[in-house]
C-alpha positions as CSV (number, residue, x, y, z in Angstrom):
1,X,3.3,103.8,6.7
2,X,4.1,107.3,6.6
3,X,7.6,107.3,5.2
4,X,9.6,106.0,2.3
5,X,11.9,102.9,3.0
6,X,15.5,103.5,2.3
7,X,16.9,103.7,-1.3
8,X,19.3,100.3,-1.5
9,X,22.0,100.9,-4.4
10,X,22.0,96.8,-4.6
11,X,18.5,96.4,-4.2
12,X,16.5,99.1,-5.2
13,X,13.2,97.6,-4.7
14,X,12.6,95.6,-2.4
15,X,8.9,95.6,-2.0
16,X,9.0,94.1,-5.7
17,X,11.3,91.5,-4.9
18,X,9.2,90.5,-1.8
19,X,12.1,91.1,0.7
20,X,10.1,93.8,2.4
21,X,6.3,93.4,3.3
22,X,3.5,95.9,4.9
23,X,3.3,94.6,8.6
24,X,2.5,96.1,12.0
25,X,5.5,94.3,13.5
26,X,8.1,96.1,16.0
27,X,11.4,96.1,14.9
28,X,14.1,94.6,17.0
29,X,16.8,96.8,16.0
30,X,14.7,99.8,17.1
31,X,11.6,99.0,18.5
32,X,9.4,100.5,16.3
33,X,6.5,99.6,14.1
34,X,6.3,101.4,11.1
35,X,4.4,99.8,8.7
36,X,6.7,97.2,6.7
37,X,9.1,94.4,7.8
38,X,11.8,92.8,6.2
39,X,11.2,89.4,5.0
40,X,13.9,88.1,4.1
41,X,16.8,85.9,5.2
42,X,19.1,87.1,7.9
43,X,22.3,85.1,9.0
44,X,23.4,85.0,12.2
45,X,23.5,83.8,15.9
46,X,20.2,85.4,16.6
47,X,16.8,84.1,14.9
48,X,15.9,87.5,13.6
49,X,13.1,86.1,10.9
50,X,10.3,89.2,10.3
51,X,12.0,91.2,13.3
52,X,14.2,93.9,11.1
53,X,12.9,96.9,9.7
54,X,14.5,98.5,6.1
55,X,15.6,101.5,8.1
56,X,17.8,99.2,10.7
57,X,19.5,97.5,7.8
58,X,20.3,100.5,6.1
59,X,21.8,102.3,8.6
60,X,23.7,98.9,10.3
61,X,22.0,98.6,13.2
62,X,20.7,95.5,12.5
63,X,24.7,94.1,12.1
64,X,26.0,96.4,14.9
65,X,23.3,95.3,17.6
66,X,22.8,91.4,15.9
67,X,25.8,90.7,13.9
68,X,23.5,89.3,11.4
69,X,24.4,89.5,7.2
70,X,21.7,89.3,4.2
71,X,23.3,87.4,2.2
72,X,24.7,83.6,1.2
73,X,26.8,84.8,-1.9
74,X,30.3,85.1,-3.2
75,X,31.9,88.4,-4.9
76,X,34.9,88.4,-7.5
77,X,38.0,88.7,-5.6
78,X,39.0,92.1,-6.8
79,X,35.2,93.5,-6.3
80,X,35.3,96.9,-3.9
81,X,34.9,96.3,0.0
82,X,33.1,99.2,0.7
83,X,30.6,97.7,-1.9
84,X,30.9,94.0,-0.3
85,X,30.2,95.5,3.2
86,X,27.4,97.5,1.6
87,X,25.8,94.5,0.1
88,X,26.2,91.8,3.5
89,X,25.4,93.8,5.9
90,X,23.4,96.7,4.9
91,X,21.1,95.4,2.2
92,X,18.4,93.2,1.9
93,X,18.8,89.9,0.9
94,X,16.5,87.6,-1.1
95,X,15.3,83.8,-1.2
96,X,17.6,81.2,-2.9
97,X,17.4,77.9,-3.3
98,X,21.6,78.2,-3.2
99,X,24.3,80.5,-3.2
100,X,25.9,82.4,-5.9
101,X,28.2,84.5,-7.5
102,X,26.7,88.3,-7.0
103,X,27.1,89.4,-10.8
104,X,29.5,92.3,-11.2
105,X,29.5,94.8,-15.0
106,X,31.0,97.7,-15.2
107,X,33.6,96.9,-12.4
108,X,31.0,97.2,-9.6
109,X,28.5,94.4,-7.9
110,X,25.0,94.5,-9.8
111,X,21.4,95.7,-8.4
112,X,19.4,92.8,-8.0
113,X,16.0,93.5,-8.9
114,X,13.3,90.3,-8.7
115,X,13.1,86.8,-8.4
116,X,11.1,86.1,-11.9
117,X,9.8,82.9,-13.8
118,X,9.7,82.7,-17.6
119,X,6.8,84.9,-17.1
120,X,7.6,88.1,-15.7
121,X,10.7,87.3,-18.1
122,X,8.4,87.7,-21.3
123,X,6.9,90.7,-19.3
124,X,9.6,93.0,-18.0
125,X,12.9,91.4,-19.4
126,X,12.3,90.1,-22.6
127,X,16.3,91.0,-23.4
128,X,17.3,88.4,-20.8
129,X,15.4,85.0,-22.3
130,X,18.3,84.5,-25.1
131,X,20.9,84.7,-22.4
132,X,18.9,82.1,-20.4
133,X,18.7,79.9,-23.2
134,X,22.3,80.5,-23.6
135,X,23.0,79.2,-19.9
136,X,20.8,76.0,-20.1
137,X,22.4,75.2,-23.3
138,X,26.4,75.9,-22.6
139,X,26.2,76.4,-18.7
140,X,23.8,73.6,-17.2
141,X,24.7,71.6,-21.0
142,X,21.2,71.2,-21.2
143,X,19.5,71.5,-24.8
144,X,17.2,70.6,-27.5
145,X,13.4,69.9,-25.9
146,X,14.7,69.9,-22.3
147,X,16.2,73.0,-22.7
148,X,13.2,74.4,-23.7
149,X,10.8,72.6,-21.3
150,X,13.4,74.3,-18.4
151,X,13.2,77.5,-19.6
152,X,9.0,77.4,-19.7
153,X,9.5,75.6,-16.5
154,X,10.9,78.8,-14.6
155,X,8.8,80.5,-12.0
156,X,9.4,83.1,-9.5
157,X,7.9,81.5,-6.2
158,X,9.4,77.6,-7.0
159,X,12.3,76.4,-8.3
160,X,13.9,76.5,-10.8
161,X,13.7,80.5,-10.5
162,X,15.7,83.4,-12.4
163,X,17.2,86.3,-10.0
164,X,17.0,89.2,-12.0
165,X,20.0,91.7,-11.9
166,X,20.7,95.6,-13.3
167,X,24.0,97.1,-14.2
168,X,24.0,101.0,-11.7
169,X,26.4,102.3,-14.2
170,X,24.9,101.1,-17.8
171,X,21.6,99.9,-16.7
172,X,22.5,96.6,-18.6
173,X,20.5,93.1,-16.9
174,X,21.6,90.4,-16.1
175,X,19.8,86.4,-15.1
176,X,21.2,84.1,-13.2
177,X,19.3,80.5,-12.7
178,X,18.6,79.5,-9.1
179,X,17.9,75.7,-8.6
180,X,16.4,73.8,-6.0
């Protein structure tokens, strides 16, 4: 691969989320192979699984020629279009076990960043395990040894999972609990 993907502003990293994998795969959208495909899910009339490159969702082709979206989610009702559009139909989207509301801080939608378990938690966002303690307890009304045995029970490739999120303005994070 002899170019950089795209920079997402809601998904910044998609190679560390796993939505984007090295492949020799041609693209649908343009009909070239150049050396990653996006992994994925794609919704639409069209079974587009492992066709799409980063660069054809980026720039909408993937939506203009497919109609396809990234994304199962809901936004606040007074979050920005533009930023809506941005997110469904030119970003990549991510694995869930069911939808959710996209977080929003700072008046604009969050950057997801990584599916994560209670380890890469303790690793890269140790900030975020009180505030997933703090959703068992008073969100899923969950506590005492259960509580605990869900939170050591969350892991990033089986549920239950944590999607990881990032303020772009304040750089704050965000988990939100994703349940088969």
């Amino acid at each position: 691969m002899d170019e950089a993907i795209p920079l997402f502003r809601f998904h910044p990293d998609p190679w560390q989320s796993g939505s984007v994998e090295r492949s020799d795969a041609t693209c649908a959208g343009c009909g070239r192979a150049r050396g990653c495909i996006y992994t994925g899910p794609c919704y639409g009339e069209v079974d587009l699984d492992r066709q799409l490159c980063p660069w054809c969702i980026h720039d909408g082709t993937a939506h203009a020629k497919f109609g396809t979206t990234f994304h199962d989610m809901t936004m606040p009702g007074d979050a920005d279009p533009a930023a809506l559009d941005e997110i469904e139909l030119r970003t990549p989207g991510f694995t869930t076990f069911n939808p959710f509301d996209w977080p929003v801080c700072c008046g604009v939608p969050m950057a997801y960043l990584e599916p994560a378990g209670i380890t890469e938690i303790r690793a890269r966002h140790r900030e975020l395990e009180g505030q997933l303690m703090g959703t068992i307890v008073h969100g899923l009304q969950v506590s005492g040894g259960a509580a605990h045995r869900l939170l050591e029970s969350l892991h990033r490739d089986r549920g239950p999972c944590v999607h990881v999120f990032a303020c772009v303005r304040c750089a704050s994070r965000r988990a939100v609990i994703d349940h088969p």
